[in-house]
N, C-alpha and C positions, 0 to 999 in steps of 0.2 A: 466509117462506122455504120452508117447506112446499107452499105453491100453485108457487112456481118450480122446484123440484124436479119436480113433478110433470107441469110443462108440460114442460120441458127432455125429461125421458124420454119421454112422449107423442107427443113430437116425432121423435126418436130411432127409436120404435118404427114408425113410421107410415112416414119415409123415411131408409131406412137413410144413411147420411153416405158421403161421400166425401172424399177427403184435400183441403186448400184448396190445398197445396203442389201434388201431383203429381197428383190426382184418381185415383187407384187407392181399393180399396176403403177405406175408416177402420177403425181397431180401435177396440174400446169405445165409449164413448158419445162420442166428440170427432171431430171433422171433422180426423183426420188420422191417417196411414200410421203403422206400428211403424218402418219405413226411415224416412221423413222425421222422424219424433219425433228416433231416436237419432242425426240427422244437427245435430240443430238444437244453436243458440252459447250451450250452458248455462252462467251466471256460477257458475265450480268456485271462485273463490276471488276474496272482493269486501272492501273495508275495512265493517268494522260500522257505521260511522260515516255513512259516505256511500255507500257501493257501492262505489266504485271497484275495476276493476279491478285488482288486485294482481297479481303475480308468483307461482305456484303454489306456492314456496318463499320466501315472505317472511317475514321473520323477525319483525313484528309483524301484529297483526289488524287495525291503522288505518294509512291512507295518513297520509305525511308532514305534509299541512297540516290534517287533522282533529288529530294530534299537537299542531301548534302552534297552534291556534284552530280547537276543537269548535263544529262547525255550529249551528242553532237545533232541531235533530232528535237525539233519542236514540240511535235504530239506522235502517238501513238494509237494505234487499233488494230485488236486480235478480234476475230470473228467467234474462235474459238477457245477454251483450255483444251492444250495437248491430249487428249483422251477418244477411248472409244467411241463411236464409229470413226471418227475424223482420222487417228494417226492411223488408220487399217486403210482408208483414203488415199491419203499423203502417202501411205509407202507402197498403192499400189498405181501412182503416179509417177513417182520416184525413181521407183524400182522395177518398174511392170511394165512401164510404159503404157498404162491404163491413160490415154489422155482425158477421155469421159469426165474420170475424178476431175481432168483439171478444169473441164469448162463447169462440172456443177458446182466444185468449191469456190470457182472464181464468181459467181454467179452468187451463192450464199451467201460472200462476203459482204460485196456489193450491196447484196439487202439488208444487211447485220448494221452498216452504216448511218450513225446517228443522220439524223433527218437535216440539219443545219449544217453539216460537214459543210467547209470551206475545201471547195476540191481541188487539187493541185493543176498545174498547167501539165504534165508530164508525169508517167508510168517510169520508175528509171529498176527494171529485176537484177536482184544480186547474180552479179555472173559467175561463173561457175569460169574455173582456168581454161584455156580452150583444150587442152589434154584430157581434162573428165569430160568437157561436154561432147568430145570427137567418142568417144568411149560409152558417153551414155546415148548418145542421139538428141539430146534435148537440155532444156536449161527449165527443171520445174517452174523457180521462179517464171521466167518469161511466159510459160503456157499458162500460170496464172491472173499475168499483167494482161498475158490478149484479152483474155474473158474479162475480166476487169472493166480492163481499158473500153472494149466493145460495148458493154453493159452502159457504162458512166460517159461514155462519147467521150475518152479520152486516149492523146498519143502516147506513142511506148518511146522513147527512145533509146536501143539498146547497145549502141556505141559510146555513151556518155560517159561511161564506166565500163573498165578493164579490169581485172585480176593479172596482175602484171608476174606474178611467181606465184606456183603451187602452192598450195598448204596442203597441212593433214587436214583429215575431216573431223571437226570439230567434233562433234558424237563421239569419239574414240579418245576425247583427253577429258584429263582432271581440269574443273574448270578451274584451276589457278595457272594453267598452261594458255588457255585459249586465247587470251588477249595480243599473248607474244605471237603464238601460231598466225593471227592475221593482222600483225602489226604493219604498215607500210604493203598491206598484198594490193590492194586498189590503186587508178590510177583514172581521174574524170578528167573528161574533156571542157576546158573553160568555154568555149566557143556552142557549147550544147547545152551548158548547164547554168553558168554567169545571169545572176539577176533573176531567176526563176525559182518558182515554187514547185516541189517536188516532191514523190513520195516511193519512197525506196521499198520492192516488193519483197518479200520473202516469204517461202512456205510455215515454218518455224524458229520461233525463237526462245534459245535455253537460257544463255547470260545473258546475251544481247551483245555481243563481242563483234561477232560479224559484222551486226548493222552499225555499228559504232563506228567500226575501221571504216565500213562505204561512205558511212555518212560524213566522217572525218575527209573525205579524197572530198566529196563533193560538195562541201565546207571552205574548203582551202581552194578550190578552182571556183566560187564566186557564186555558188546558190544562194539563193535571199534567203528558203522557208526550205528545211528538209523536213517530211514526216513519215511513220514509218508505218506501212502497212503488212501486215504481218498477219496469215490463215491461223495460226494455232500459239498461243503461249507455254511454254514448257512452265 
């Protein structure tokens, strides 16, 4: 973690950053304006449970159906709500292979991080089938665990957990489909994951179907504490 710190600054020092948003100058060590920072969709108020969304004044800390049936995840944290500048980020990470976005998102989040977080032992990124990831070059989640992980002195382990058969890509169904779509697609490793605290990465989260199913594999092969770290809340 040591040697990525010292690359990151290296880096830094040699060519000064520009904002990814607006391209004006960057403050500090991140590729992004103090204007576009304080502009961007910070989650001020999310259920512990799952992230969701809340109302600023809600009268409980967990959404209604973590109330009636608590997920496979301990706690929950979105840095962001799904919205502009962030999802134009994420899908130019995604999709672009912009990796930039991914060390400055992974970087924001890190900061967005209540102050007392209990940090997990291990970074575990939703893997993507190895057929999309041959396809895309990369696994966002994981370009966002390195930064993360970097940032918080923490490991990635990214064998832990397997996509053991295709899905469609969520984004493309009625969410009364999605839960079937990734029902049994994960497969963790007990020898990686047994007896540990963990927090399972993801870029975005819409139902929350995905993290359920991983978190469900990594439940059943012997983690003590799953929680779910998640860039942006749909």
């Amino acid at each position: 973690m040591q040697v990525y710190k010292w690359i990151k600054n290296a880096h830094f020092a040699l060519l000064p950053p520009a904002c990814l948003i607006c391209a004006a100058p960057a403050s500090g060590q991140m590729e992004i304006c103090d204007a576009c920072r304080r502009e961007l969709p910070w989650q001020s108020s999310g259920c512990r449970t799952c992230a969701l969304t809340l109302p600023d004044h809600a009268d409980a800390a967990h959404c209604r159906d973590c109330q009636l049936r608590a997920p496979p995840f301990d706690t929950a944290h979105a840095a962001f709500r799904y919205a502009s500048p962030v999802s134009e980020l994420i899908t130019g990470l995604k999709f672009n292979a912009r990796l930039a976005c991914g060390q400055l998102l992974g970087t924001l989040f890190c900061r967005s991080l209540p102050e007392k977080t209990d940090l997990p032992e291990r970074l575990i990124p939703v893997p993507l089938h190895p057929r999309r990831q041959a396809a895309r070059g990369f696994n966002q989640a994981g370009e966002l665990a390195l930064h993360m992980g970097g940032t918080l002195g923490i490991g990635i382990t990214r064998s832990a957990l397997v996509r053991v058969r295709p899905t469609s890509v969520q984004s493309d169904l009625p969410a009364r489909r999605r839960a079937a779509n990734v029902k049994g697609a994960f497969r963790a490793n007990p020898d990686a994951v047994a007896g540990r605290h963990l927090a399972l990465v993801d870029d975005v989260v819409t139902t929350s179907q995905t993290a359920r199913a991983a978190a469900t594999a990594l439940r059943r092969a012997g983690a003590r504490r799953v929680d779910l770290w998640c860039l942006a809340r749909a």
